[in-house]
N, C-alpha and C positions, 0 to 999 in steps of 0.2 A: 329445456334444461336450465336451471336454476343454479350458478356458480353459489357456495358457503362465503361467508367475510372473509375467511383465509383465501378462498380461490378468486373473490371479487380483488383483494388487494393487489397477492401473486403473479395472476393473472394481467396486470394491466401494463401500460407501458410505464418505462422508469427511465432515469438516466442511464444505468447500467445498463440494461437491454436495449435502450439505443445504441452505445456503444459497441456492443460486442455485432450486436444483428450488422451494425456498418462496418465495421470488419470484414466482417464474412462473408455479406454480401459484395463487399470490394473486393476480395480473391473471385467471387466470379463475374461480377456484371463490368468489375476496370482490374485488369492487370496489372494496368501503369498508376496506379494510385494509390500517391503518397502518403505513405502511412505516416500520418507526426501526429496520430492521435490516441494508440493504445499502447497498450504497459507491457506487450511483449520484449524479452531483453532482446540486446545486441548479439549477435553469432560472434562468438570468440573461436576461433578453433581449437587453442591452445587448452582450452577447457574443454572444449567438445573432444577433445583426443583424450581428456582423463576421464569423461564419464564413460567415455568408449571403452576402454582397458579394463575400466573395474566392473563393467555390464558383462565382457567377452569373460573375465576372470571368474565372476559367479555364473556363466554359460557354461563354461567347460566344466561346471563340478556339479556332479548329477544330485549331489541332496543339493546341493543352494539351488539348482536347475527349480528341483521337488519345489523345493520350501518358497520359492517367488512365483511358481504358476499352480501351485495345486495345493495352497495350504490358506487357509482364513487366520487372521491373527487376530487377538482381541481387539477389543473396541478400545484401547489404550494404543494400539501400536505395536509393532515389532520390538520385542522387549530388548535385544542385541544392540537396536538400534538408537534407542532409550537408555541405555545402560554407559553405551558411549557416548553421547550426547552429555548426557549430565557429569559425567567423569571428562570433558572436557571444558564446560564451563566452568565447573569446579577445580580443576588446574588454572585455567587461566587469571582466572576472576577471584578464586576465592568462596564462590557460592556453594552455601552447604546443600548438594543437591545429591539424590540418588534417580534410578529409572521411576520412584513411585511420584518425583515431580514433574516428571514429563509425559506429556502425550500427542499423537501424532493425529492430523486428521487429513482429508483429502482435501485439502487445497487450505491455504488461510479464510479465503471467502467464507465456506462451509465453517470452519470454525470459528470464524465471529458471528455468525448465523447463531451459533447456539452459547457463545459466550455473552452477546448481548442480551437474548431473551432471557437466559439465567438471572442476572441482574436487574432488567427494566421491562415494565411491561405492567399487569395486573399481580395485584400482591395476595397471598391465602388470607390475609386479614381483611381484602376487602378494595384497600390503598391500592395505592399507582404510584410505580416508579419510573425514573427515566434516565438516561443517558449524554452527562452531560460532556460536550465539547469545548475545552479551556480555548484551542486555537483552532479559528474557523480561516479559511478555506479549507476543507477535510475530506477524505477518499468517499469519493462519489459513490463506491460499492456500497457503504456502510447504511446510506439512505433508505432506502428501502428495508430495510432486513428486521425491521422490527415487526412484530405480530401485530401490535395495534397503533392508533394512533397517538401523536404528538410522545412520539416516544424518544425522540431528541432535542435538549435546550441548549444555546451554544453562547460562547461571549465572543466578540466582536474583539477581532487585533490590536493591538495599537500597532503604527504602519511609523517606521524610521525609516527616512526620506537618504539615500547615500547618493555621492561622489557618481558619475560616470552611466547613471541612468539607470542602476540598480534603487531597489529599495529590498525593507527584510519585516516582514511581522514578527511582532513577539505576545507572548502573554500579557493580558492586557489585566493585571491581579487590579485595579479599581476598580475593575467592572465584574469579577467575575463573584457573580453571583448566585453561588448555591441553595436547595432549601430542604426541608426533610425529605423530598420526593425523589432527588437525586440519588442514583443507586450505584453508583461508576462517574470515573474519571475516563474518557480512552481519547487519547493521541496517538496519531504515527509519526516516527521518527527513524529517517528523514520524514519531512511530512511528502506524502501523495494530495494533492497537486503539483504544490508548491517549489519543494525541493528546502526547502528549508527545515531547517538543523536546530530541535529547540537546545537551549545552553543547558550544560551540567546545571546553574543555580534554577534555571527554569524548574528541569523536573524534579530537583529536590523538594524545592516548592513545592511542587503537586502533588509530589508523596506526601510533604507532611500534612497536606490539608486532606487528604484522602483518609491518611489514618486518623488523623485527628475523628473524620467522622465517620470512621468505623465503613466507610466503601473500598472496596479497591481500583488502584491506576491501572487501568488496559492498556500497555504501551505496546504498539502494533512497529515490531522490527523486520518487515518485509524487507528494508534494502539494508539493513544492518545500521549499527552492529548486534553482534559481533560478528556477523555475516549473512548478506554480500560486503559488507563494509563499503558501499557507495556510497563515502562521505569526502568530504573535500574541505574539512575544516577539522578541531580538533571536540571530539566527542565522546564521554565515557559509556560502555554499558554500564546499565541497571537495572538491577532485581532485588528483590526481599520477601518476603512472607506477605506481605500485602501486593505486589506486583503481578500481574499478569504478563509475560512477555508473551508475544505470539511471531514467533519467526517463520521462514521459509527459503523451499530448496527454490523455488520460480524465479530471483532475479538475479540466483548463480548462475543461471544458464540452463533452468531444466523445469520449466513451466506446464509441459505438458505432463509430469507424472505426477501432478497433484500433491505435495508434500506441503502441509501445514507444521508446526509444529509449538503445544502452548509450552512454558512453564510457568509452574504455580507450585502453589502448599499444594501438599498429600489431599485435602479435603475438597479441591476445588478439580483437580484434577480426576477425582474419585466421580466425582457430578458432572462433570464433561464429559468423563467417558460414557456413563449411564445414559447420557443422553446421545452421546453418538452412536451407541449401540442402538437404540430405537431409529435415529436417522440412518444411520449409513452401514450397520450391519457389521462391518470390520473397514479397515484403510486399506488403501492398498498397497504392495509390496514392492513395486519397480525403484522407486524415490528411496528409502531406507537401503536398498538393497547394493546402489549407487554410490550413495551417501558412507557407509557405517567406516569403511575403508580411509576414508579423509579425513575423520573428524577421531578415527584410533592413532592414527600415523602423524596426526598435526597439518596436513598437506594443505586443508581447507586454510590454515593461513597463509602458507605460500599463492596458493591459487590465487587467492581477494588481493593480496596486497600486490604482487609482480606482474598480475593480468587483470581481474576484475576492475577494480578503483584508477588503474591509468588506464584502460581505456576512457571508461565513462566520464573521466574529469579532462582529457582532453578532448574527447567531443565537446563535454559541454563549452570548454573554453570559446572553440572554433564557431561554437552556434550562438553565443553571445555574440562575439564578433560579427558573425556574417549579419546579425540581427542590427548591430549597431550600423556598418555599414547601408542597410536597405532601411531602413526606417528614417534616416537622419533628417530632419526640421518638422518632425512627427510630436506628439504628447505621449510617449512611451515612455514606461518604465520596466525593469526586468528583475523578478524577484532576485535575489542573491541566490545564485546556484552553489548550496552546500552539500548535496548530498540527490541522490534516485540519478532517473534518467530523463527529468522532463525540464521545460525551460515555465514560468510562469510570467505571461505577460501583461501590462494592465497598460490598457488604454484611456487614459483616464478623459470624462467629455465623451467619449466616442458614441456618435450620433445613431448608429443601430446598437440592437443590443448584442453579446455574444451567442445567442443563437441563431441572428439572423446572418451575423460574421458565417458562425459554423455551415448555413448552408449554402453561402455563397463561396465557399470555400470548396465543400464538396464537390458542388458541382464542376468546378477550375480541378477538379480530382487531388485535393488534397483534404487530409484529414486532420481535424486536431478535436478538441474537447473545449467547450464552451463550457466558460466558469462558473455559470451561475447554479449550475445542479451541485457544486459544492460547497454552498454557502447553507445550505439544508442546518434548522435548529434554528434559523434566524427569523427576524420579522422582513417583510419582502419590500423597504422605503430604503434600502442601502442600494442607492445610484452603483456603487464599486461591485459588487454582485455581477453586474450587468457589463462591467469594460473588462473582463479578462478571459485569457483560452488558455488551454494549456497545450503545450507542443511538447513533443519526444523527439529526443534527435539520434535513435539507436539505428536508426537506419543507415543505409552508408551516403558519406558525405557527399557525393555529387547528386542523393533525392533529396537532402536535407538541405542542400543549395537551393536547388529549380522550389523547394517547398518556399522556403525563405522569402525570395524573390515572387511568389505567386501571394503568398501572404502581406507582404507587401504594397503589393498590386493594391489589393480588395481592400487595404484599411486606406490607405492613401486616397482610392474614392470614398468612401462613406465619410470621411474629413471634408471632402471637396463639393459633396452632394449643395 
């Protein structure tokens, strides 16, 4: 049997599919093991009891019953739920939106699946374009998802060194350098790994240089804003007619019903859908159905603001600390935690690299993400590539302790080897 170039690439192993396959394989082969390595949220109850209400509320009414188990929506998404979506950005923000700028996909993954190939890849004239990444450490998913090669070019941080054993990346605008090939700007903000929060003047910046040349900015707001609002610093949304926002229902509290959601112009949104109709046939209905009630009522800011954002920022507090205490006469630093749910650590010097950290880590049954599958777009002589992991501290505090301490453990040998 003969795999095609898409099935040889697909097909093979990636970052991502290490990730997720050690998940999964961790619910069955270790029970007790420490998850501080994927991007599932925290259990809030407080929110698990309003998806509850508005699930039971469209249960008991036999058309919403119909219309979430027996009905296909188009390849744009539940229009109701489109309809309210953009009629609350548009309240809050200001943005001139209606249902025809929004659309919905089954998870964000799947929908930058098809918004990056849109952009970068082989061109009908012949050309090659690509994808390029302003700030590099950048969401491990994204890696892979291109149809062909060298389909992402990236600039390298500038690194501001702070107070107390933090440090923060920013856009590093000397270095970034674009060329005609380049067909997209895409950041996430917060960023995945990292946690870090680029500045209002940051992405003004990249909007203007985006429209300047005629690409658009893909700003990928999985952890908000304008929701989940997982930020811990102060951050404005942004959109415009050249923006791409790509949010989601997964770091509210509701990952498993697959809700992407992009906004764009009418014309990009018209080409997303076209093509998610070839991939995915219609989205599906659980996520919208959950959703369209919190975002008609306003609730979804109460939710973010009085439950979402303090839980996550007092974890992170407490995981900073436990980190500062178990590390102390170590070469660590710890990105500034502005925003998600992860902690970003750099061992700077550190004598193995971060994969061979991540599997002696495993096997101590604790999980985390070795940094270097998110330096992807770069050339492979950056030493820093290799000294960082990233850790999630949504678990509850006393795994996030014994993790701490067992991580710990493992870097304080390979210093000592």
């Amino acid at each position: 049997m003969k795999l095609s170039a898409f099935g040889e690439k697909f097909a093979r192993d990636s970052g991502i599919v290490e990730l997720m396959d050690d998940l999964g394989s961790a619910l069955i082969e270790n029970p007790d093991m420490i998850m501080m390595g994927g991007g599932n949220p925290g259990r809030l109850p407080e929110a698990e009891a309003v998806f509850q209400q508005r699930l039971e509320a469209v249960m008991g009414d036999p058309q919403k019953r119909h219309r979430l188990f027996g009905r296909y929506q188009s390849p744009k998404g539940d229009h109701e739920f489109r309809s309210e979506m953009a009629a609350f950005l548009k309240k809050q923000f200001g943005w001139n939106l209606t249902a025809s700028n929004v659309a919905i996909s089954n998870g964000s993954q799947s929908a930058f699946f098809i918004l990056l190939n849109m952009f970068a890849g082989e061109m009908p004239d012949g050309g090659r374009q690509s994808i390029h990444l302003p700030l590099t450490p950048e969401y491990l998913g994204y890696a892979d998802s291109g149809l062909s090669e060298d389909f992402f070019t990236a600039t390298r941080p500038e690194i501001e060194l702070l107070d107390h054993k933090l440090f923060k990346y920013h856009v590093d605008f000397s270095r970034l350098a674009l060329d005609e090939q380049t067909g997209a700007l895409c950041v996430s903000r917060p960023t995945n790994p990292t946690g870090n929060v680029l500045t209002n003047e940051e992405i003004a910046h990249l909007d203007e240089i985006a429209r300047e040349r005629d690409i658009p900015l893909i700003l990928d707001g999985a952890y908000g804003p304008p929701f989940p609002n997982i930020l811990f610093t102060e951050a404005s949304p942004h959109w415009n007619e050249n923006t791409i926002l790509v949010l989601s229902l997964s770091k509210l509290g509701l990952p498993g019903v697959r809700t992407g959601i992009i906004v764009a112009r009418e014309a990009i949104i018209h080409a997303f859908a076209n093509a998610n109709g070839i991939a995915n046939l219609a989205c599906g209905n659980i996520g919208p159905a959950i959703a369209t009630g919190l975002f008609r009522s306003g609730e979804i800011q109460s939710l973010t603001r009085d439950c979402v954002t303090p839980f996550y920022h007092e974890r992170a507090q407490n995981t900073v600390e436990g980190f500062r205490q178990a590390l102390g006469g170590l070469p660590y630093r710890i990105h500034k935690p502005e925003g998600a749910f992860f902690l970003w650590m750099w061992f700077e010097g550190l004598p193995i690299t971060s994969q061979e950290l991540y599997q002696r880590l495993k096997k101590r049954g604790v999980l985390i993400v070795p940094g270097h599958h998110c330096f992807f777009g770069l050339d492979n002589d950056w030493p820093h590539r290799h000294e960082c992991i990233r850790v999630s501290y949504v678990q509850d505090p006393d795994s996030v302790q014994r993790g701490i301490a067992i991580i710990a453990e493992e870097v304080r040998k390979a210093y000592s080897r």
